[in-house]
C-alpha positions in Angstrom: -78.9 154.2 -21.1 -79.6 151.3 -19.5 -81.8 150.7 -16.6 -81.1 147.3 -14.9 -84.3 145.7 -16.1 -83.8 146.6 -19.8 -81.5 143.3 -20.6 -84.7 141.5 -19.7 -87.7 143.3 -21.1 -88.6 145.7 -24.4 -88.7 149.0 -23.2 -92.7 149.1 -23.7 -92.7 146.4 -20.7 -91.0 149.0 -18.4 -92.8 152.0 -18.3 -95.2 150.0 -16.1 -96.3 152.2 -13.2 -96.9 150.0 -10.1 -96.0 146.0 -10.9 -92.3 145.8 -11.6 -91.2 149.1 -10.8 -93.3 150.6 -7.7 -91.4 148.5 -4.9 -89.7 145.4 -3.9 -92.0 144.1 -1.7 -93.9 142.6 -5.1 -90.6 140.9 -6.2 -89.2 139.0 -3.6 -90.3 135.9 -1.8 -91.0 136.7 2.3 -92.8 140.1 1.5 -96.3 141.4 1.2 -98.9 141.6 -1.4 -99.1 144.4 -3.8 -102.0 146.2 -2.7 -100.3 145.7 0.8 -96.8 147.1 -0.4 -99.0 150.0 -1.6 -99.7 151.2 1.8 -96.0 150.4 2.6 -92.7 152.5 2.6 -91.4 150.9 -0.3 -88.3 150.0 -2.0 -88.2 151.1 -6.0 -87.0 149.6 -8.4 -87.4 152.3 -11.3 -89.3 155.0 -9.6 -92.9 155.9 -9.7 -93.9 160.1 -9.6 -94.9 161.7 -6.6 -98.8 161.2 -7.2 -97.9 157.3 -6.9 -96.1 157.8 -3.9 -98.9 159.4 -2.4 -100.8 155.9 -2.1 -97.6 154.2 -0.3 -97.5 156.4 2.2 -95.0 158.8 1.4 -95.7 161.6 4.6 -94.2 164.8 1.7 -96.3 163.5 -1.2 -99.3 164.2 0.7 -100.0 167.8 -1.4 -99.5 165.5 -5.0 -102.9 164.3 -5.4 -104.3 168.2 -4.5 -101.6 169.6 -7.4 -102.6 166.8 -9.7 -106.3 167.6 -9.7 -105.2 171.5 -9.9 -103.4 170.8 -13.2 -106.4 168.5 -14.6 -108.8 171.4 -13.8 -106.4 174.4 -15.4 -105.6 172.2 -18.4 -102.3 173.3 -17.0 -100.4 170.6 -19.9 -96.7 171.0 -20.5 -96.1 169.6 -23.7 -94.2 170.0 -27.3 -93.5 173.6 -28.2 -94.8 174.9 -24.6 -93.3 177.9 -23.1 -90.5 175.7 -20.4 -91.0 176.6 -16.8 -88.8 178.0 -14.4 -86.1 177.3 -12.3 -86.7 176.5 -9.4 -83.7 175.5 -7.0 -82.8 176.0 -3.3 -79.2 174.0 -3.5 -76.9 173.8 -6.4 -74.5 170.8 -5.5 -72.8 170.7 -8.6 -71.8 173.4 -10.7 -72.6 176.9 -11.0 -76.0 178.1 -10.8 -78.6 178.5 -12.9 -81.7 180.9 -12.2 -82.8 181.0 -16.1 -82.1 179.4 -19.7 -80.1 181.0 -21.7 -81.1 181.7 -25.8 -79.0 179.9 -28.3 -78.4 176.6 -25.5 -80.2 173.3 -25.2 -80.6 172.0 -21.8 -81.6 168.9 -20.7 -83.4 168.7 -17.7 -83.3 165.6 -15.7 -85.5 164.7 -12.8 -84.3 161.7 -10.6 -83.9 160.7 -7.0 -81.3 158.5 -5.0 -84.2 155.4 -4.8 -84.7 155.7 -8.4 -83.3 152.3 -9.6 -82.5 153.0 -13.1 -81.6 157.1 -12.6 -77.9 155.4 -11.9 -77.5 154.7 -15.1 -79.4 157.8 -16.7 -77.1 159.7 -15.1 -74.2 157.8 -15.8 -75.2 158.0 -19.4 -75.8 161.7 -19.2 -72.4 162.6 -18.5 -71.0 160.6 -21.4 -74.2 162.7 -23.6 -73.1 166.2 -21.8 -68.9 165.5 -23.1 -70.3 164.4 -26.7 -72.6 167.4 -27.5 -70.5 170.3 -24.9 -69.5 171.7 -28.3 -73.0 172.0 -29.5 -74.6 174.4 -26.7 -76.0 171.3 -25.1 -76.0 171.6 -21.1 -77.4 169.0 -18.8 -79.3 170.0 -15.3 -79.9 167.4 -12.9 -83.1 167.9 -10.7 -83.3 166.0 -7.2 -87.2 166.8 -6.7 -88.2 163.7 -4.9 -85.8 163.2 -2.1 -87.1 162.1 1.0 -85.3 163.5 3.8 -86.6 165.1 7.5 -85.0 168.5 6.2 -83.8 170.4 3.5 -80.1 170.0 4.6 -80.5 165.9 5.3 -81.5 165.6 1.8 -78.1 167.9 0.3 -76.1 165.9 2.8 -77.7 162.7 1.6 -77.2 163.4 -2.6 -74.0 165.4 -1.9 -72.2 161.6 -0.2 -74.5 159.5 -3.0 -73.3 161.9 -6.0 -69.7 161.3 -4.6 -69.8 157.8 -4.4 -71.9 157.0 -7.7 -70.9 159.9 -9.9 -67.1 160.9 -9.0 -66.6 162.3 -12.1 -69.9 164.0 -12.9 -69.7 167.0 -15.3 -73.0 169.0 -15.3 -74.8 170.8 -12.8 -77.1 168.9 -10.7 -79.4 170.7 -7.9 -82.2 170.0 -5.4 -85.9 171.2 -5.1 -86.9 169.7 -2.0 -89.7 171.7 -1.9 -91.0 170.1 -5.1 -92.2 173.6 -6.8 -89.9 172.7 -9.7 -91.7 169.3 -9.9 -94.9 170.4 -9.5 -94.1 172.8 -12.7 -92.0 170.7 -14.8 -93.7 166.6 -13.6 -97.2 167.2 -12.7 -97.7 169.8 -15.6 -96.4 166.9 -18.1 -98.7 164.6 -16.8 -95.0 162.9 -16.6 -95.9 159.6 -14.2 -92.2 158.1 -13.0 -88.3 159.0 -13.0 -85.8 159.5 -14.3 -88.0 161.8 -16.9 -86.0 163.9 -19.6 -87.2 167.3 -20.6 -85.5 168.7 -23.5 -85.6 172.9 -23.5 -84.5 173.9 -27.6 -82.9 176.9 -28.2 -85.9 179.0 -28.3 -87.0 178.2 -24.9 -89.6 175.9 -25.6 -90.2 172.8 -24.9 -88.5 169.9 -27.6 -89.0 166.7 -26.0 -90.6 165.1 -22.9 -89.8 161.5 -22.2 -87.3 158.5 -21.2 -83.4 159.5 -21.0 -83.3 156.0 -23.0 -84.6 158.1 -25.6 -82.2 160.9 -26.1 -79.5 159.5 -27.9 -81.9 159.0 -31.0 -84.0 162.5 -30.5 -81.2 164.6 -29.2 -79.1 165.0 -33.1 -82.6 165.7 -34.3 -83.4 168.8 -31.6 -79.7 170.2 -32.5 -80.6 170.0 -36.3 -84.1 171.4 -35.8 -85.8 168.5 -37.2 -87.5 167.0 -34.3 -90.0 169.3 -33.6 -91.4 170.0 -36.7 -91.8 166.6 -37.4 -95.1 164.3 -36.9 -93.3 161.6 -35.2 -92.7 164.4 -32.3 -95.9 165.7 -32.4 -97.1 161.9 -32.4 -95.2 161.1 -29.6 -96.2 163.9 -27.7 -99.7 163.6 -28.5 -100.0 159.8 -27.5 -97.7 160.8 -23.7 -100.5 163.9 -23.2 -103.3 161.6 -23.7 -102.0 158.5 -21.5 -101.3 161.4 -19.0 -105.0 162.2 -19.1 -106.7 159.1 -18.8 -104.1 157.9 -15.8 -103.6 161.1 -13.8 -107.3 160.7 -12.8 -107.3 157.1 -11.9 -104.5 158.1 -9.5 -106.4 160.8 -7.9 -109.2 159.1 -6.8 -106.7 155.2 -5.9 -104.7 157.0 -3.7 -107.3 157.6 -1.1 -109.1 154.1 -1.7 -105.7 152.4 -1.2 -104.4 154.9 1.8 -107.6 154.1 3.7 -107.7 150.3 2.7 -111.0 150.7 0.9 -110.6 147.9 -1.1 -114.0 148.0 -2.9 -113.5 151.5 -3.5 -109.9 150.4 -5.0 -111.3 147.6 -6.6 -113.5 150.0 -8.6 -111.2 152.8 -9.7 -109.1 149.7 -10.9 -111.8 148.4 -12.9 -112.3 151.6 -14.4 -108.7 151.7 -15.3 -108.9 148.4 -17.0 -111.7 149.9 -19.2 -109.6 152.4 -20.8 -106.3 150.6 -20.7 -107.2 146.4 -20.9 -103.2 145.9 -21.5 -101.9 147.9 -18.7 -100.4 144.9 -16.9 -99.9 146.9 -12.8 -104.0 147.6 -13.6 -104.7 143.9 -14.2 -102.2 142.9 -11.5 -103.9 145.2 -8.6 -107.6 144.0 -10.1 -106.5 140.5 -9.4 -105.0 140.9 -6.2 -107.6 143.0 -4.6 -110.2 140.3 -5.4 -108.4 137.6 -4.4 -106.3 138.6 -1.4 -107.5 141.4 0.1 -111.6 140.8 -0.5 -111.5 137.1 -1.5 -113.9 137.2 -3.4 -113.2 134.1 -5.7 -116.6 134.0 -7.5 -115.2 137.5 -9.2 -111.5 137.2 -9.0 -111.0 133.6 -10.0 -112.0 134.5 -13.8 -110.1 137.7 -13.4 -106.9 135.6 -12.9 -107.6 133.4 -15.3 -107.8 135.7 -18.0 -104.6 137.2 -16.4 -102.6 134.1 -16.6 -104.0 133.0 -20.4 -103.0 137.1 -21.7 -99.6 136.6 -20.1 -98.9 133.5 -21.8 -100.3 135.0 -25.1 -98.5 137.8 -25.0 -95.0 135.9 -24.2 -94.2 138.8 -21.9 -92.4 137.8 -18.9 -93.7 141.0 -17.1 -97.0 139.8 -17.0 -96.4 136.3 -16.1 -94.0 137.5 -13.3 -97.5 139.4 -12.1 -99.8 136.6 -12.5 -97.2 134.0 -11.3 -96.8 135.9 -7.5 -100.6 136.4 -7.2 -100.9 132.0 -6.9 -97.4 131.5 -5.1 -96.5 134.8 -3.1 -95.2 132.7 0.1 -96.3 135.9 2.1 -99.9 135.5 0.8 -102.5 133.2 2.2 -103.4 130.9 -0.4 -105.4 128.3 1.3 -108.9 129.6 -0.1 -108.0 129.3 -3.3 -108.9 126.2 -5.4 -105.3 123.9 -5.1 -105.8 122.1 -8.4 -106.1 125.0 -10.3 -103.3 127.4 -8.8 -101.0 124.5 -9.5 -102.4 123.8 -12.7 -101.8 127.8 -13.4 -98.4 127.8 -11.5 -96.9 124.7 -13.5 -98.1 126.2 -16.9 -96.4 129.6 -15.9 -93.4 128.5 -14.5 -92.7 126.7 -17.6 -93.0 129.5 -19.6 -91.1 131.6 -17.5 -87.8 129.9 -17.1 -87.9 129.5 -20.9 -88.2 132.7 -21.3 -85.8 133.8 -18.7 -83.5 130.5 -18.4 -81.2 130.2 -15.2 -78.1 129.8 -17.2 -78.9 133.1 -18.9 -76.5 135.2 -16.8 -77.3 138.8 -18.2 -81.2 138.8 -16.6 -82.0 139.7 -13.1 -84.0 136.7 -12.0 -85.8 138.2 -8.3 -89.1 139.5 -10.7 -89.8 136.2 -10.8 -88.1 133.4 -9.5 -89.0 133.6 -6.1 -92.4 133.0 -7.2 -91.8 129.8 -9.7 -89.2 128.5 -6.4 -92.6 128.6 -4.1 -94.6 126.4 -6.5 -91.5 124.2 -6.6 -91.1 123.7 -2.9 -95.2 123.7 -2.3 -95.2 120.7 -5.2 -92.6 118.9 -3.2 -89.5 119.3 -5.3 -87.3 121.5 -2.7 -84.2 120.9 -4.0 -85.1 122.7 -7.6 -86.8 125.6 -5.3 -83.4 125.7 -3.8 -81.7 125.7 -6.9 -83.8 128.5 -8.2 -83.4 130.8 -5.2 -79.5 130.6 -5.6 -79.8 131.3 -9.2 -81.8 134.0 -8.2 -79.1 135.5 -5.7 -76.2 135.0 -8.0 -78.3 137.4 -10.3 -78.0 140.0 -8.0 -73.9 140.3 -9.3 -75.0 139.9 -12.9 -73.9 142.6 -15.3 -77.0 144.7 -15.3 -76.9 147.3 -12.4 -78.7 146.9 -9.1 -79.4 149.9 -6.8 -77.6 148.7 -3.8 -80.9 149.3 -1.2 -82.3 146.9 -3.7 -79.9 144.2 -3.7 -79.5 143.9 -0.4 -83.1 143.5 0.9 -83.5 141.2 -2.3 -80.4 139.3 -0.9 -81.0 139.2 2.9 -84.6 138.1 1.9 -83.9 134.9 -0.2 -81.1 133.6 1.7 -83.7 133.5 4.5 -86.0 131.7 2.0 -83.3 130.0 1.1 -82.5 128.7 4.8 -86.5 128.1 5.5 -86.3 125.4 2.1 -83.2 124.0 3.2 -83.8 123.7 7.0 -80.2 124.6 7.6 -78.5 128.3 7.7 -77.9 129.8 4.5 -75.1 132.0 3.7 -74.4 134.5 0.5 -71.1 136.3 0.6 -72.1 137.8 4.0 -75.5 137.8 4.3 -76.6 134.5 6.4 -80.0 133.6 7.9 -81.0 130.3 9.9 -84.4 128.9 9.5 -87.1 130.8 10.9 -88.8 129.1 14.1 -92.5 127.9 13.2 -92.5 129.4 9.7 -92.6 126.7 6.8 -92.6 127.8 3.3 -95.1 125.2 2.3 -97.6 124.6 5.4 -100.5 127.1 3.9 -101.2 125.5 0.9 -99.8 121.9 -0.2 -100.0 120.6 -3.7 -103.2 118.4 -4.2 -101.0 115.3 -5.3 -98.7 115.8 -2.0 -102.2 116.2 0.0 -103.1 112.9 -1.2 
């Protein structure tokens, strides 16, 4: 069950809530800053829950933060061996429905959306899972509780035409709670933070597993045997996802206003509260650094922040980070010129460096846009256009790699580096059938020049 960033990172490097998997406007090379995209509509990549799309501006997430705060209050936690909740659906698109679980069946419950980058292949997977385990009382529900539609019957329009063009030959039920009641019971309950999420309901009715569809072909023999749940990796696991709930769930409640109202101090502060508690969350370290330097420019404070940023990345060899620290110095769409020009290239050559080692243009099988659009600015801002050239075509022929790309995705990733691509060149720039000409009065380099090319 592969999502499309898993060929490039360990699977502890993507359940990271904003950097790599809140929107595209952090990945590419003409788009805004983080904290920007943040009060953005954005694009996902793997999705983020409800009480993250509240801070983007998502109009029917509005009520998540209120829910969240509810459940934190009630010690309302869904968890190992709890009591599942209801169903809850207005629509059954596929298959019969289902108002109740039935004793003696396992069920697993999958919530996803159509923006959800890596629920294509979840549930692609899941109908391979539902034909291997039929025979064994297993039964798979699909949940659309996210869509965002004007109406009820946009959104059933919308999933029934994407379910027929993605899934033809889908084999389990799949319905929609657009009124997110099944979410609020089953996600915020969980403290469950992104989708696709997997619940597992055992035979009993309860509860047997709470976690990443990448997950279930290694706990689901274990729930049919009975052994899962009685066992202290389970109760481990469970433990360890209730108590990251807890200490994020609140740091969302009070960032979402902060970032909705462009309050960057007040940001800046839940952020550093969340870097207490969790120092190697790298989308806490990301946002501390960006809303110091870009959005309150306050180099005396943010300068060591990024420092310690860029020497962690590099420590930790994890190209997740460096991809973070790497757009902070050379996000074309930032203004760079306040910050110290010796040092963001001394910073941008080191990273760079260590990024295309890690993630080498000829290595066909890694999506390249997390990063490369970053490592092509420094390029073209040191002088050397043609390798920034290079490294935004390597990027685009990425996009029809082997890992799968949300289409939405790959086509505002595409339009937006062949324009880069034409603003390096100074010529039009064509991809299959996506062209772009130079952009009058922008250049790619004009707001902050390499000190050598200064001199």
């Amino acid at each position: 069950m592969l999502s499309f960033l898993e060929p490039m990172w360990p699977a502890r490097e993507r359940t990271s809530l904003f950097l790599v998997t809140l929107c595209v406007g952090v990945l590419s090379a003409a788009t805004p800053t983080f904290a920007t995209a943040l009060v953005r509509q954005p694009v996902y990549t793997t999705a983020p829950h409800f009480s993250v799309a509240v801070a983007i501006g998502d109009q029917r997430a509005q009520n998540v933060a209120q829910s969240l705060t509810i459940t934190l209050e009630r010690n309302m936690t869904l968890g190992l061996e709890s009591p599942a909740p209801p169903i809850k659906v207005e629509n059954w698109l596929r298959g019969q429905p289902l108002t109740s679980f039935q004793p003696g069946k396992v069920y697993i419950v999958e919530f996803w959306a159509t923006w959800c980058a890596s629920c294509v292949a979840a549930l692609s997977d899941l109908v391979q899972l539902q034909e291997k385990y039929r025979d064994s009382g297993v039964e798979v529900l699909g949940i659309a509780a996210g869509e965002r539609a004007q109406t009820a019957e946009k959104a059933r329009s919308k999933l029934d035409a994407w379910l027929t063009e993605k899934l033809p030959n889908l084999n389990y039920r799949v319905g929609l709670d657009y009124t997110r009641e099944m979410d609020e019971l089953w996600m915020d309950s969980s403290f469950s933070i992104g989708i696709s999420t997997s619940f597992v309901v055992d035979r009993d009715g309860h509860i047997a597993f709470i976690g990443s569809p990448t997950q279930l072909e290694e706990v689901l023999p274990k729930i049919l045997t009975g052994s899962w749940r009685i066992s202290d990796e389970a109760k481990a696991a469970d433990a360890e996802r209730i108590a990251k709930g807890e200490r994020t769930m609140p740091i969302f409640v009070k960032l979402t206003p902060a970032m909705k109202a462009q309050d960057w101090a007040k940001a800046l502060s839940v952020v550093e509260e969340a870097v207490a508690v969790l120092p190697d969350d790298v989308n806490f370290r990301v946002l501390q650094a960006d809303l110091l330097l870009h959005k309150m420019r306050d180099l005396q404070a943010g300068l060591p922040v990024m420092r310690q940023l860029v020497r962690d990345a590099i420590n930790k060899k994890s190209a997740l980070w460096m991809a973070g620290a790497m757009r902070q110095l050379f996000d074309p769409a930032n203004d760079n010129s306040h910050l110290p020009q010796a040092e963001r290239f001394a910073m941008g050559n080191e990273l760079s460096g260590h990024i295309l080692a890690i993630n080498a243009p000829q290595r066909g099988d890694a999506p390249k846009f997390l990063s490369y659009p970053a490592v092509a600015q420094y390029y073209y801002e040191s002088g050397n256009k043609d390798r920034a050239s290079e490294l935004i075509e390597v990027t685009l022929k990425s996009l029809d790699g082997p890992a799968p790309i949300p289409d939405n995705l790959k086509q505002e990733v595409m339009s937006e580096s062949v324009q880069t691509l034409a603003n390096y060149k100074g010529q039009k720039a064509c991809y299959g059938s996506v062209c772009a000409t130079p952009q009058p009065g922008v250049s790619q380099s004009t707001k902050a020049q390499a000190p050598e090319e200064r001199r």
